[in-house]
C-alpha positions as CSV (number, residue, x, y, z in Angstrom):
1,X,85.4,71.7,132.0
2,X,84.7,68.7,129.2
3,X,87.7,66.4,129.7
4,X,86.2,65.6,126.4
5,X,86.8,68.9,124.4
6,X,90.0,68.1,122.7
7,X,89.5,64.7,121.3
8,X,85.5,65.8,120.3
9,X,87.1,69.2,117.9
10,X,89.8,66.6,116.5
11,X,87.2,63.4,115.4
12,X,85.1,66.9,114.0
13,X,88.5,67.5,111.7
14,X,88.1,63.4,111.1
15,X,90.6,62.1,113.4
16,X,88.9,58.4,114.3
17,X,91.8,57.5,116.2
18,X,92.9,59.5,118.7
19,X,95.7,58.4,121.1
20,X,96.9,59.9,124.9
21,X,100.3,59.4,125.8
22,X,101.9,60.6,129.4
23,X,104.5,59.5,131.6
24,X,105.7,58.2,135.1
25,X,108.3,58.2,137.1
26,X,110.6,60.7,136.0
27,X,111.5,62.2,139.0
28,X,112.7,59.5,141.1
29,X,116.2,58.2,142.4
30,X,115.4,55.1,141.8
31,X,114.1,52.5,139.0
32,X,112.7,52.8,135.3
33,X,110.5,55.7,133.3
34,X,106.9,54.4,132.1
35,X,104.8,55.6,129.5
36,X,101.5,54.8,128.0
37,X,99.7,55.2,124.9
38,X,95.8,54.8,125.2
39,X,93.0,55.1,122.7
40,X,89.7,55.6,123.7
41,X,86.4,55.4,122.0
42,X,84.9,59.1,121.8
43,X,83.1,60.1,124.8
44,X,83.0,57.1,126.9
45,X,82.2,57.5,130.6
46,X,84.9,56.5,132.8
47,X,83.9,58.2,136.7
48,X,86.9,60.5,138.3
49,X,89.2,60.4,135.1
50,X,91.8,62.9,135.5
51,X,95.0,63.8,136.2
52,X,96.7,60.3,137.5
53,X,98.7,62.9,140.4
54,X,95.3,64.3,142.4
55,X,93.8,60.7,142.8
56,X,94.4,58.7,145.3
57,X,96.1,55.1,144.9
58,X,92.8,53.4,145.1
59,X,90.7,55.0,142.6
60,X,94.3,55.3,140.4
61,X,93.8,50.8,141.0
62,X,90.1,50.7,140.1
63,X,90.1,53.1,137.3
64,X,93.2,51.4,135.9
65,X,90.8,48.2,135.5
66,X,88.6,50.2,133.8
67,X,90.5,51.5,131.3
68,X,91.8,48.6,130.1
69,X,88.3,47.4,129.9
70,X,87.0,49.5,127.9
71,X,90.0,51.1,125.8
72,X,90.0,50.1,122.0
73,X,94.3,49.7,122.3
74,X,96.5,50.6,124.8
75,X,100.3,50.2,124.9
76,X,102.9,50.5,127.7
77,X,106.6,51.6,126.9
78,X,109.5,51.3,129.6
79,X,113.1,52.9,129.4
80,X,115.3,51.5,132.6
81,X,117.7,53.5,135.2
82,X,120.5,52.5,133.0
83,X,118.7,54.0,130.1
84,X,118.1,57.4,132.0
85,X,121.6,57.4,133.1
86,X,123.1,56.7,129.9
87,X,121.0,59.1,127.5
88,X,119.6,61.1,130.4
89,X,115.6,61.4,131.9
90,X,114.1,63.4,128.7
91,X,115.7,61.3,126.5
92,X,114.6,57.9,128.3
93,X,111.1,59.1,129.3
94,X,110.8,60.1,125.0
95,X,111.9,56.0,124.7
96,X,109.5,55.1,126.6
97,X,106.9,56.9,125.2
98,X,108.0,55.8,121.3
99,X,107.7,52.2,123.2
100,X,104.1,52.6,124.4
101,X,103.3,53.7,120.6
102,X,105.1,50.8,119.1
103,X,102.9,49.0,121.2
104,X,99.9,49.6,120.1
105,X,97.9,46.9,117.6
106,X,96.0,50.3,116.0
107,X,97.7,52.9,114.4
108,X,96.5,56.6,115.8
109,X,95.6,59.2,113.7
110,X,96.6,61.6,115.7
111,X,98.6,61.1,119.5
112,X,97.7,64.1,122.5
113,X,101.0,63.9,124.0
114,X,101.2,65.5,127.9
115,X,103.5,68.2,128.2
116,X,105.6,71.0,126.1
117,X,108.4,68.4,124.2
118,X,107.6,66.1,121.3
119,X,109.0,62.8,121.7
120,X,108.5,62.2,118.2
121,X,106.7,59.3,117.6
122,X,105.3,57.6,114.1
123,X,102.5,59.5,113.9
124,X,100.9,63.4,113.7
125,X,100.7,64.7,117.1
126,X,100.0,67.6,119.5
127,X,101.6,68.6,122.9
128,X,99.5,69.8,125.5
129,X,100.4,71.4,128.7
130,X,98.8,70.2,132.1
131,X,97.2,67.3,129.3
132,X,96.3,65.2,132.1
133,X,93.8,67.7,133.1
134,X,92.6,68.5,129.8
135,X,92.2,65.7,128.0
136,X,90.5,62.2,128.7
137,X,92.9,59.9,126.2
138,X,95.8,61.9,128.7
139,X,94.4,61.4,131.6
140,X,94.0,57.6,131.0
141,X,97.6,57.2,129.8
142,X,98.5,58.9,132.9
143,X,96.4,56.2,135.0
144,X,97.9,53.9,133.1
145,X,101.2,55.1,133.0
146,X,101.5,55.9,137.0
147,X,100.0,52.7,138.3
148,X,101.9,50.0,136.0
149,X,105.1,52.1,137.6
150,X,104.1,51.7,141.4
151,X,103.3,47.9,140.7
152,X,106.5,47.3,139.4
153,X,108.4,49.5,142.4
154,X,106.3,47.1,144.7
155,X,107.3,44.6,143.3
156,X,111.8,45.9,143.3
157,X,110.7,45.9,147.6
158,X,110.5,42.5,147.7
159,X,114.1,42.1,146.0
160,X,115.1,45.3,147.8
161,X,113.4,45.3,150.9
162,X,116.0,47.3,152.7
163,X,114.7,50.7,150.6
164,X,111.1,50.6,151.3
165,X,110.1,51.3,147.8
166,X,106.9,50.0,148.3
167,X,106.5,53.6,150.5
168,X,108.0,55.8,148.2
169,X,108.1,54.6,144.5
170,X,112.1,55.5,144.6
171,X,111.1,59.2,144.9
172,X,113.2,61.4,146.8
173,X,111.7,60.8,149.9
174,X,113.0,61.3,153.7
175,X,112.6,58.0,154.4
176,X,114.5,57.3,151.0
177,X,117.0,59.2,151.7
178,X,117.8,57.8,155.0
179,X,118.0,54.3,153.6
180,X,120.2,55.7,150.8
181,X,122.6,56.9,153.8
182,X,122.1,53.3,155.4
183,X,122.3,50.9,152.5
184,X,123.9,52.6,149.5
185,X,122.6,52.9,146.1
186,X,121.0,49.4,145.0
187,X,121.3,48.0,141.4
188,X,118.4,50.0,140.0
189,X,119.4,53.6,141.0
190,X,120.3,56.0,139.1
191,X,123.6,57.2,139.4
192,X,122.8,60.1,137.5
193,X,120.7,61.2,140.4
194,X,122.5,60.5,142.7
195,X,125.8,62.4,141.7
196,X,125.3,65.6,143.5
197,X,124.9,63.4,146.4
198,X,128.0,61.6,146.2
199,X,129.6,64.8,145.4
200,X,129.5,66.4,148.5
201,X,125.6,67.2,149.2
202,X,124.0,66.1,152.8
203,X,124.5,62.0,152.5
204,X,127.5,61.6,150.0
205,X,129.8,60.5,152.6
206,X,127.5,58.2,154.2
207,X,126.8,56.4,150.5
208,X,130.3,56.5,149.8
209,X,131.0,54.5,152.8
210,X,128.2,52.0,152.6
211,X,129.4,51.4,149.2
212,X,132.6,50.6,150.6
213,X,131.2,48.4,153.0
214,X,129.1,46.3,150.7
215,X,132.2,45.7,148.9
216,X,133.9,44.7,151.8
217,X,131.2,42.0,153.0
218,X,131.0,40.7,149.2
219,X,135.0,39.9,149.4
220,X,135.0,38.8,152.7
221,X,131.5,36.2,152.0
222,X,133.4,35.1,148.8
223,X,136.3,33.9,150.7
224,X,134.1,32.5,153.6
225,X,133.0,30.6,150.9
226,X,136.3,29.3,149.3
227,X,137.3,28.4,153.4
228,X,134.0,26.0,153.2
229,X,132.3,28.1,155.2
230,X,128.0,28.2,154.9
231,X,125.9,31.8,155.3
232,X,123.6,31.9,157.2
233,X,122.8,35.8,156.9
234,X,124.0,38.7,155.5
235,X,123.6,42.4,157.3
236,X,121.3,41.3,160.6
237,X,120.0,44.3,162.3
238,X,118.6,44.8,165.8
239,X,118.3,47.6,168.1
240,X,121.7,47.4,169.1
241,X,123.6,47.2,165.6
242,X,124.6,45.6,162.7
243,X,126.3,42.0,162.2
244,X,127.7,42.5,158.6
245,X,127.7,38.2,157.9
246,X,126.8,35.0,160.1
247,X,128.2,32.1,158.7
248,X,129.1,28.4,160.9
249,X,131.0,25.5,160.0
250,X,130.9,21.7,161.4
251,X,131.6,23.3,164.9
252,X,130.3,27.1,165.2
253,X,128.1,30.0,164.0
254,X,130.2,32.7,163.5
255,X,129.4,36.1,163.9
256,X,131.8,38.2,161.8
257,X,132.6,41.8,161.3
258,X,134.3,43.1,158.4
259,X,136.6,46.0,158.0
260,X,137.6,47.6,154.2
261,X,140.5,49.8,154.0
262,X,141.6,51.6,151.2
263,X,144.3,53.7,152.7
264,X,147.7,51.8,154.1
265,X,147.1,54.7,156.6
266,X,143.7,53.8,157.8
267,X,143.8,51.9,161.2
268,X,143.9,48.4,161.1
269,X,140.1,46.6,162.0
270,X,141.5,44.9,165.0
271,X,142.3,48.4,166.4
272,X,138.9,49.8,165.3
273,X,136.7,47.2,166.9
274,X,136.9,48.4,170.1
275,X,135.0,47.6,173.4
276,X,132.1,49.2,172.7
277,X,131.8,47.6,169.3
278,X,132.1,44.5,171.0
279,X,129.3,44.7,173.2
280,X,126.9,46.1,170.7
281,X,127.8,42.9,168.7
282,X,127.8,40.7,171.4
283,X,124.1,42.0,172.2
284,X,122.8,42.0,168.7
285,X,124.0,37.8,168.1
286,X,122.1,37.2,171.2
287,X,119.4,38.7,169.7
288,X,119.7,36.8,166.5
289,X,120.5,33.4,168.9
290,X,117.3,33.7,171.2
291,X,115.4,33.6,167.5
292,X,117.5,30.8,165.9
293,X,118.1,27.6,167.3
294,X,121.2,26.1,167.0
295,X,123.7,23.6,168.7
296,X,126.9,25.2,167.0
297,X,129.0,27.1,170.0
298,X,129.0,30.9,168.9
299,X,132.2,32.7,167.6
300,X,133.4,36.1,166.9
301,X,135.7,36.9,164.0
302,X,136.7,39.9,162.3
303,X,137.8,40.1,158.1
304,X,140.1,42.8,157.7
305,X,140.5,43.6,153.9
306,X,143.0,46.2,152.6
307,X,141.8,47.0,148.5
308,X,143.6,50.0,147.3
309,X,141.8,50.9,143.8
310,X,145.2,50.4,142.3
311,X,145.6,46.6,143.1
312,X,144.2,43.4,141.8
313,X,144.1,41.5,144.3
314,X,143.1,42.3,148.5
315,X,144.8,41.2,151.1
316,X,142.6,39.9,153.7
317,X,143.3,39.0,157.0
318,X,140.9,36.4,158.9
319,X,140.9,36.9,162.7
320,X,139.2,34.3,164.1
321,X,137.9,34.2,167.8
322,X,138.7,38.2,167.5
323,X,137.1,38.8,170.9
């Protein structure tokens, strides 16, 4: 098959300018749509240029290089999670595509757009299904398209490390899922997305709760904070469990577990930290001690917050030296 076809019948009808546009990243949980726009000069040889899905990452890296090297104008166009959950994931992918466009310094004569659905952008086009694999200019929007997403997802791990998205891209992954369960949903999830989830699907109860419990260590650090306390670390993990914050003052480190209810029914946190807790605790600040040298003595506390949905202001309870 010519990869070639399509745009050699058009520039026979006299179209000089002919521009590819595809998407990424519609699927995921997690983070922004991308689009490009890409016009190529007719018939240039770029080696493996296809559909952006069937290569691996590497050749999706080197031919993104070449692309841009030899493309007469190329644009990229990005809608954001909050732009998928507010006008939903056709809508915001059709953004971004009318972004890459807007982009470009040339104006197309024509635009080969991948799919069934016109986004509608300024200029004649054509929708092609399975375009990626069928056209050249789509296929190297595609490229484009796909690998500016995964960079910037590589670059939400290091800001949100806890996800892994440098694995998974925010797709719905296993591994995604399970950090979903672990963590919550971070800043740059969709909601949207996750809704079925926190409905009642495999998960929702777990997400509900972490989300309770990052609200709980957020109160309880800011009013560590207002007691002139310093952090030290947030959420440190080892084999044996979770410390939610470390904080010291002039005289200790303090190792401190916080509880959030929003039920007067709910059992109070000094009553749910029970032995076992204790010891998982205990072992996981000796872990964090052996690693960290300090001269402060070690301390246990426990933050009890009570924050119905219906009240202002929590009422928190600062055990100190809990156990």
């Amino acid at each position: 098959m010519d990869i070639w076809a399509i745009e050699k019948e058009l520039a026979a009808d006299g179209y000089e300018l002919i521009c590819g546009i595809d998407e990424a990243g519609r699927g995921p949980l997690a983070g922004p749509v991308y689009a490009a726009a890409v016009i190529l000069p007719l018939g240039v040889d770029i080696r493996e240029l296809g559909d952006s899905k069937k290569l691996s990452e590497k050749t999706r890296e080197r031919l993104f290089d070449e692309i841009l090297g030899v493309a007469s104008d190329y644009g990229i166009g990005v809608a954001d999670h909050a732009e998928v959950d507010e006008v939903n994931v056709l809508k915001a992918t059709f953004l971004a595509m009318n972004r890459a466009v807007d982009a470009l310094t040339l104006k197309p004569g024509i635009a080969l757009i991948d799919g069934n659905r016109d986004p509608g952008v300024n200029c004649r086009s054509r929708c092609i299904v399975g375009g990626d694999g069928k056209s050249a200019s789509i296929a190297a929007a595609s490229i484009l398209a796909k690998v500016s997403r995964d960079r910037h997802m590589t670059e939400m791990a290091v800001k949100y490390p806890q996800y892994a998205f440098e694995r998974h891209k925010g797709y719905g992954t296993k591994l995604h899922y399970e950090r979903l369960c672990e963590h919550g949903p971070s800043e740059i999830h969709r909601t949207t997305f996750l809704k079925k989830m926190t409905d009642g699907e495999k998960g929702g109860k777990q997400i509900d709760a972490k989300r309770r419990g990052n609200q709980g260590e957020r109160l309880a650090l800011e009013y560590l904070k207002k007691k002139n306390y310093a952090t030290v670390a947030e959420g440190f993990r080892s084999r044996f469990g979770e410390i939610d914050l470390i904080v010291k003052d002039v005289e200790y480190i303090i190792f401190v577990e916080v509880k959030l209810r929003k039920n007067a029914e709910f059992a109070h946190a000094r009553e749910s930290v029970g032995k076992d807790k204790q010891s998982k605790l205990k072992a996981t600040a000796n872990v964090w001690l052996a690693g960290n040298s300090t001269k402060l003595q070690p301390r246990f506390d426990v933050i009890e917050i009570y924050a119905p949905d219906d009240i202002a202001e929590p009422e928190i309870i600062h055990i100190e030296n809990a156990f």
